[in-house]
N, C-alpha and C positions, 0 to 999 in steps of 0.2 A: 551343602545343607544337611544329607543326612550321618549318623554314625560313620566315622572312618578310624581303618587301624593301621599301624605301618610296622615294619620286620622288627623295630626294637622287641614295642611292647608284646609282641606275639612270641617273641623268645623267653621272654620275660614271664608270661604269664601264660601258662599250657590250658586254662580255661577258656581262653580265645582263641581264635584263629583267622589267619589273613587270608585273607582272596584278592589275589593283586588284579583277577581280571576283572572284581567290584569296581577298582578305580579307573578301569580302560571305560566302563560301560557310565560311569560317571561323566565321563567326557563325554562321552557321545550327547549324555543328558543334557548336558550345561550347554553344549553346544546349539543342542534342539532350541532348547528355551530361549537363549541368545538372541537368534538368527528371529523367533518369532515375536519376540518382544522390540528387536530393534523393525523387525519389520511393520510394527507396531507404531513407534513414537516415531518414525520417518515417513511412514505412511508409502509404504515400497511396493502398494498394491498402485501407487498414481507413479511410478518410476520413471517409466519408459513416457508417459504423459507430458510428463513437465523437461524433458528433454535434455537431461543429464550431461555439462559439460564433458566429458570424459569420453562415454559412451558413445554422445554423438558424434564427435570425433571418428573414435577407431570406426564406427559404422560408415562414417562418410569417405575416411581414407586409403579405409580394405578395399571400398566399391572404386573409388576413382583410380586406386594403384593396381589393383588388381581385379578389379570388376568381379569382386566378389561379393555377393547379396546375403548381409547375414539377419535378414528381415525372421528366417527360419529361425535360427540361433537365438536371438534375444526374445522371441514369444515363447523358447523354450526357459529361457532363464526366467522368464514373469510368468510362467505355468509354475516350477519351482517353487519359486516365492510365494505365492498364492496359495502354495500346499505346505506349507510349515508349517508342524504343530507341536507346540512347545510342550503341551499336555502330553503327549509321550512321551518328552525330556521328566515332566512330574511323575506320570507314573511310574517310569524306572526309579527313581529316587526312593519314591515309597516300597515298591517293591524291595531294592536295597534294603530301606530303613527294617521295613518287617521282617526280612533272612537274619539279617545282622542282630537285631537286637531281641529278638525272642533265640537266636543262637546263645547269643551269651548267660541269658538267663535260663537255659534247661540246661547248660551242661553242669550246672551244680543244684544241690538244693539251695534254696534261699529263705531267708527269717524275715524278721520286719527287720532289723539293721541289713542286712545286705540290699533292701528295699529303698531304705533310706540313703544307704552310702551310695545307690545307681541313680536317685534323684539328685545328690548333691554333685556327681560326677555331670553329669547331664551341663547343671546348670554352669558350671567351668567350661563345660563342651560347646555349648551354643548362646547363652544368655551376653557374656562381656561384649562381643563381636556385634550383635543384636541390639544390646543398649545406647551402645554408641552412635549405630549406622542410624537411630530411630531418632533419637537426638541431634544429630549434623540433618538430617533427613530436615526433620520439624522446622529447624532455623533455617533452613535456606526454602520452607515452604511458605514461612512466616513472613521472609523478606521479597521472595517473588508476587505472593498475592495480598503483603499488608493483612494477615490475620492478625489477630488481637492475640497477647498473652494468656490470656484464662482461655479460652478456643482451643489453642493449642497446646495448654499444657492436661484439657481434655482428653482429647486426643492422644497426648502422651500415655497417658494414665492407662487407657485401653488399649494401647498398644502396647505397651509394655504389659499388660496382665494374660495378653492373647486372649482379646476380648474383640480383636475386631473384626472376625466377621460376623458380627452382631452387632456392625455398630457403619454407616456409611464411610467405605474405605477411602483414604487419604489416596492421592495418587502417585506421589512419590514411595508410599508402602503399600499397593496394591498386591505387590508379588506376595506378601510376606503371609499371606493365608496357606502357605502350604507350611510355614513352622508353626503355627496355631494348629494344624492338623497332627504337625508329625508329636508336638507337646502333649498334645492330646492321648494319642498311641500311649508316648513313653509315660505318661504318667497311670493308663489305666491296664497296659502291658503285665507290667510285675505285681501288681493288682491281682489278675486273673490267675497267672500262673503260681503264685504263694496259695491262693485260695485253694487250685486245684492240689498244691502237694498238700496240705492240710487234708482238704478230704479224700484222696485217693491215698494209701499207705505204698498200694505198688506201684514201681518205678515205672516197669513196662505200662501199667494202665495209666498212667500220668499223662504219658506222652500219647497215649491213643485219645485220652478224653482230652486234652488240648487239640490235636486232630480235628477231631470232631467239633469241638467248638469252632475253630478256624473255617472248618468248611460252612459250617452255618452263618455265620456272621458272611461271609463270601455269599451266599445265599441269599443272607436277608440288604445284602446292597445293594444287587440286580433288583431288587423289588423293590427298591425304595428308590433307587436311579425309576424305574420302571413306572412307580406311583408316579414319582414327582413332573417325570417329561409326559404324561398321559394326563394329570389334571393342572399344571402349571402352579402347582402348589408343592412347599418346603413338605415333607415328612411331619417335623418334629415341628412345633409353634412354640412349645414351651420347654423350658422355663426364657428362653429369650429367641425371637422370631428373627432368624439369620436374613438379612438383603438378598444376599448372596447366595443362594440354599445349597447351590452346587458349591461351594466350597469349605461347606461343612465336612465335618469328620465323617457325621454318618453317612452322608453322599461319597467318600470316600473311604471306606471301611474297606471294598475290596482288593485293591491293589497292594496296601498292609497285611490286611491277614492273609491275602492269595503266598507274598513274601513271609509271614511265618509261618504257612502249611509250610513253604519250602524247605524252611529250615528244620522244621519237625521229622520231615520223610527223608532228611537229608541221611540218614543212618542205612534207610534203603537204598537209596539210587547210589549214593556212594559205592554201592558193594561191583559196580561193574564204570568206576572210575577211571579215567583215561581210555575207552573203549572209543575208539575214531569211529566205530560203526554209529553206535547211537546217537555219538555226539553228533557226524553229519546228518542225521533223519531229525534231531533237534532241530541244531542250525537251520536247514531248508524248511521244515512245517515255520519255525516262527519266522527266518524272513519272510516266507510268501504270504504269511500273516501281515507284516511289518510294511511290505509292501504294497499290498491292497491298502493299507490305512494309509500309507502316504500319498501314492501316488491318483489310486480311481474313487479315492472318499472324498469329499466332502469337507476341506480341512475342517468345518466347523461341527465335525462330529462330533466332543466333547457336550455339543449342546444338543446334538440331535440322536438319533436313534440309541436305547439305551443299550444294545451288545453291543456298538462299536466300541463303546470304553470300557468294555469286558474283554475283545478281542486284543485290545491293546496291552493290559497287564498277562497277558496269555501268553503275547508274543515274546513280551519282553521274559517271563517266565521261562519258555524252549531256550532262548536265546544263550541263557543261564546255565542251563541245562547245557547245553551244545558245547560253551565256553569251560564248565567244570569239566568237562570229559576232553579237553584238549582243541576243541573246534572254533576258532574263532579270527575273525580278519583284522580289525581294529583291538578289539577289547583287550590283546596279551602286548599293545606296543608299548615299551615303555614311555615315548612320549604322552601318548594318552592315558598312561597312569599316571605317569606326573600331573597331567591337568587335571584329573580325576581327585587328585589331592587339595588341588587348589580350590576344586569345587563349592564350597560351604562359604570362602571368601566372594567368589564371583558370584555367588548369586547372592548375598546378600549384599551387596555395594554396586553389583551393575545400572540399577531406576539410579541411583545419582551420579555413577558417569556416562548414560545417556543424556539425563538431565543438561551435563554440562555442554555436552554434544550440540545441543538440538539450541545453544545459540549460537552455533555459527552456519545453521543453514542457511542460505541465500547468499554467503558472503566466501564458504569452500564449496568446490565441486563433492554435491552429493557420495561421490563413491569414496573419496578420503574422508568424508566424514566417517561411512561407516566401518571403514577400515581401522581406521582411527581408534573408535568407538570401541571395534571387536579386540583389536590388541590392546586398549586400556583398561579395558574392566579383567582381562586377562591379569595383568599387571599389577593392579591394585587388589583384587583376589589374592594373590599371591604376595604380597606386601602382607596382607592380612593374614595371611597363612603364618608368615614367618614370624612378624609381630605380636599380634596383638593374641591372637590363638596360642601362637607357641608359647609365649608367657603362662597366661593362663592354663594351658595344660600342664607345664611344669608346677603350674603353681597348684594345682590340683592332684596331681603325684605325690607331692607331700605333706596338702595338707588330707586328704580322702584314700585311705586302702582302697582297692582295689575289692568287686563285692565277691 
């Protein structure tokens, strides 16, 4: 989903730069969100319930073979389940999105064309992939529930504008409120920061009063996360009164700007790069961050108390930290850079291959379905990766310089 670079264009262009462990922590992302969305449309919280061809098996033929009771075992696997939250797959995303793309726009000055040529890059980057998924999306929402033509080409219309969470979300594009958010960013990102070179002349105060802006916006999210879960009321009413209020921008303004303070301060913390000491005081403060959120919270934190989804982009934050300075388990493997790549396909295409999933439950043992499920939307992600993105990015290479 968000901004990705790979070794070509980083060679290519010395105003960017690649962080291959951005793509480890991607994985991790996609995988968060995965696990809790299919746990989602399968409904994995009634699992052990409805008594899982597969499952019951191995349960019943460990005990008879080996009179082994794994009654332990499987209330740990649906303790697990129970605690996914795919909302810390989101917030690393944004976190990402904010390093990365307020990275790119401070290491140069920028004018209004280099404003305009990072809009038109953008929409090569995310829109082709987008248009289409929204479109196959609608038709096969049209032919499942018989909606009417004018209904859905409604529908259309505010989905393609990133208009809807403003508008009662389609179920098949429910995920798709986090690229209305990230649009949001990119569009009002290079905004800010043109305005600030305009009025600031020096360099050095450029990047302190972006600083400063970044911390207040971070600021003013916790109060507006804070308002909203204290009187049950959106922030903002107008100019259009979101369903949704938590899946606004301004309900999420922190985990983006907390990700461009990073990239702003990155000229500091840089200066003691690859230091194993810091990086392990990272790593451990944000796992036992990471791990309080997963494992003794509440998965449905996201909805409830307003620092737990501060504690979360915190985590993910150290984590960053820890992995710049050399320290990190997953995030440097290449396998999960690679899926870190494919990232932007799978989540936009996964709601319609569980969609397809989710008719042959009753008729395959649950646990193939989701197995299933989890290595095709892998697949088709990456389908998409290679297709229809890599098209379009090449076709953006020549026809948009670079800003």
């Amino acid at each position: 989903m968000p901004h990705r670079k790979n070794n070509r264009s980083a060679a290519v262009n010395p105003n960017k730069t690649y962080y291959p462990f951005l793509d480890g922590f991607r994985a991790i992302a996609i995988i968060m969100i995965l696990a809790h969305h299919m746990r989602r449309a399968f409904t994995l919280d009634y699992l052990f319930v409805s008594n899982p061809p597969v499952l019951k098996w191995i349960y019943f033929n460990a005990y008879n073979a080996l009179g082994l009771n794994l009654t332990g075992f499987y209330i740990g696997i649906k303790f697990v389940i129970n605690q996914l939250k795919g909302v810390l797959g989101v917030e690393t995303f944004f976190v990402i999105s904010g390093f990365l793309i307020t990275g790119i726009l401070v290491r140069k000055e920028i004018d209004q064309k280099s404003v305009v040529r990072f809009y038109e890059r953008r929409f090569f980057r995310i829109y082709p992939c987008y248009f289409l998924m929204v479109v196959i999306s609608l038709i096969v929402y049209g032919f499942q529930y018989h909606e009417d033509f004018f209904s859905l080409l409604i529908t259309a219309v505010y989905h393609l504008l990133f208009l809807q969470v403003y508008f009662p979300l389609n179920t098949l594009l429910s995920h798709t409120w986090t690229l209305v958010v990230l649009e949001q960013f990119y569009f009002f990102c290079p905004l800010v920061i043109l305005a600030v070179d305009r009025m600031v002349p020096d360099k050095a105060r450029r990047r302190t009063t972006l600083i400063g802006i970044s911390i207040l916006l971070i600021m003013a999210s916790v109060l507006i996360r804070l308002y909203s879960f204290k009187t049950g009321k959106p922030f903002l009413t107008w100019p259009l009164n979101s369903t949704t209020p938590y899946w606004t921008i301004t309900a999420n303004l922190g985990p983006i700007c907390f990700g461009s303070l990073l990239a702003l301060l990155e000229p500091y913390w840089a200066r003691c790069k690859n230091n194993k000491i810091w990086g392990a005081i990272f790593w451990i403060g944000g796992m036992w961050i990471f791990y309080r959120l997963f494992f003794d919270l509440d998965w449905s934190y996201y909805w409830g108390e307003w620092y737990l989804y501060t504690c979360g982009y915190l985590s993910v934050g150290l984590l960053f930290f820890a992995a710049y300075h050399g320290v990190s388990i997953f995030a440097r493997l290449k396998c999960f850079q690679w899926l870190g790549r494919q990232s932007y396909g799978i989540y936009v295409w996964h709601f319609l291959v569980m969609e397809f999933w989710k008719l042959w439950i009753g008729t395959i043992p649950i646990e193939l379905i989701l197995a299933a499920c989890f290595i095709s939307s892998i697949w088709v992600g990456a389908l998409s990766t290679s297709t229809i993105e890599k098209y379009f990015l090449s076709l953006r290479d020549k026809i948009v310089p670079t800003i």
